[in-house]
N, C-alpha and C positions, 0 to 999 in steps of 0.2 A: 503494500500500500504506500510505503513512502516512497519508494522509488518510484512509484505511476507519478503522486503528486506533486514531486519535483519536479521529474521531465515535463510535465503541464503544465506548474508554474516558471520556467525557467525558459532560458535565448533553448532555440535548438540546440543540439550537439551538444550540450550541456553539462547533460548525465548521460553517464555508460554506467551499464548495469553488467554485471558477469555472474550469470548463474549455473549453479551446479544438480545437477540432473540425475539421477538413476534408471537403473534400465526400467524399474516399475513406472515410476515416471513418465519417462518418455511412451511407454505402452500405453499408459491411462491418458496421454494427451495433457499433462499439464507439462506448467514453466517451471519448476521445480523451485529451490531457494535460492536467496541470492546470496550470491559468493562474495562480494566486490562493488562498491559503489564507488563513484567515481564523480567530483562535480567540480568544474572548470570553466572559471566568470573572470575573464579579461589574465591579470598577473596572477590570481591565487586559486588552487587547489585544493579540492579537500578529498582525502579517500578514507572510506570505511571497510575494514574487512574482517571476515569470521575465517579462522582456521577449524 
C-alpha cells in the first residue's frame, strides 16, 4: 500500500519498487512482497529495504 501511494503521489520515475516472489506466488497471480523501495526527488534518495 505504500508503495502504490507514493508512486501516485510523486514526479514519475520516482519510486522503484523490487519485489520478491515465490513460486506459490507467482502461481496464484499475485505481486508478492516488497523487497526494496526506492525514492529519488531531484539531489536526495531514500531506500528502504527488508532482508
Amino acid at each position: 500500500m505504500l508503495s502504490a501511494n507514493l508512486a501516485d503521489s510523486l514526479p514519475s520515475g520516482a519510486v522503484r519498487v523490487k519485489r520478491r516472489r515465490s513460486v506459490a506466488q507467482r502461481i496464484a497471480g499475485r505481486e508478492g512482497s516488497v523487497a526494496q523501495l526506492d525514492v529519488a526527488l531531484q539531489e536526495r534518495q531514500l531506500s528502504l529495504r527488508t532482508d
